[in-house]
C-alpha positions as CSV (number, residue, x, y, z in Angstrom):
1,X,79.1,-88.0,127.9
2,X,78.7,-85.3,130.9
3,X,76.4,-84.4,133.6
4,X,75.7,-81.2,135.2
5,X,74.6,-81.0,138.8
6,X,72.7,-77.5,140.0
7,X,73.1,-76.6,143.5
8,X,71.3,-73.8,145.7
9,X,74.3,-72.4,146.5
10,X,77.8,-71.5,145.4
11,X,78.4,-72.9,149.0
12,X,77.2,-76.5,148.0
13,X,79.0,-76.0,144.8
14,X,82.6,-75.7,146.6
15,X,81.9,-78.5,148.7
16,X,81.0,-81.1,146.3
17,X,83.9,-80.0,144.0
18,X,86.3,-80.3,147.3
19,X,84.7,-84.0,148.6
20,X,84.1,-85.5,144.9
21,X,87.7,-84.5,144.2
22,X,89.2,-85.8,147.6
23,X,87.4,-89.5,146.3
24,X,89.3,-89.5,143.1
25,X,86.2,-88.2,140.9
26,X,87.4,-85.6,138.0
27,X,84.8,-82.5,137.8
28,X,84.8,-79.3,136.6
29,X,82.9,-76.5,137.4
30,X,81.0,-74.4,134.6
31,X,78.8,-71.8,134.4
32,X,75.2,-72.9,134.6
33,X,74.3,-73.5,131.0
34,X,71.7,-71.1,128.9
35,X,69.7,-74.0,128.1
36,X,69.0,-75.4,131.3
37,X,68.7,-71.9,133.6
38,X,69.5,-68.3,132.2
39,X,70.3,-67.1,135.8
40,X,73.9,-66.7,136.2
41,X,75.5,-69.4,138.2
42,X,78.2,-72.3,138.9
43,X,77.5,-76.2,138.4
44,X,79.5,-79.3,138.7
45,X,80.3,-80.6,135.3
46,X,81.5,-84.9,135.3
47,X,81.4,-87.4,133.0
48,X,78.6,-89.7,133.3
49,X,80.2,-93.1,133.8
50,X,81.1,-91.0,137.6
51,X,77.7,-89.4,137.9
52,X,76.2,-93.1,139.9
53,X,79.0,-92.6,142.6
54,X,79.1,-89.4,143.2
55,X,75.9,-89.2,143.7
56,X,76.1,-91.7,146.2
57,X,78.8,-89.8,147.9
58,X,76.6,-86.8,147.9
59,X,74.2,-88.9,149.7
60,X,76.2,-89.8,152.1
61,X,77.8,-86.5,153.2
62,X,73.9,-85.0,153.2
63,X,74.8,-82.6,150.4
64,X,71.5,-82.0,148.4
65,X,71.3,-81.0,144.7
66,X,68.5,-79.5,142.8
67,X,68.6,-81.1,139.7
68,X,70.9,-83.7,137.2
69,X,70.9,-83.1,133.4
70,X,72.8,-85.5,130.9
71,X,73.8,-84.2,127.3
72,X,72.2,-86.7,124.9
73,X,73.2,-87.6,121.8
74,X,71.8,-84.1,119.8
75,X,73.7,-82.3,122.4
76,X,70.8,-81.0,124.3
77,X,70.6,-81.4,128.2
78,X,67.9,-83.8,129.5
79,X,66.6,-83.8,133.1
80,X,67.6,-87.0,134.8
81,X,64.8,-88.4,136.9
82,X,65.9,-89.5,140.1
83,X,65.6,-92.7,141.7
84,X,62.5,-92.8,144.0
């Protein structure tokens, strides 16, 4: 399964791609799908069994994102909540 990351910026988007990649974490980066946000736009496309550390590693370097969605099993994209 994948998770898509949204960021506020193309900016943030670069950087995570750069860091995540320097710690050995495969991503891609997609266009921000229709059925999460019809603005045109990049996000940061990994499998989900990666998403727990890399968001870590976001954490750590202070790089914010706006919001995590997982594919579920009818292929639709589901907010994740996050961890309060």
């Amino acid at each position: 399964m994948k998770c898509v990351l949204l960021f506020s910026s193309v900016h943030q988007v670069m950087r995570t791609e750069k860091l995540l990649k320097e710690k050995g974490i495969e991503v891609d980066l997609i266009p921000v799908p229709r059925e999460i946000n019809s603005d045109c736009g990049v996000a940061v496309e990994l499998d989900t069994g990666s998403g727990e550390e890399a968001l870590k590693i976001l954490g750590e370097n202070k790089i914010s994102f706006l919001e995590c969605y997982v594919r579920n099993s009818s292929g639709r994209f589901e907010l994740k909540k996050r961890d309060t």
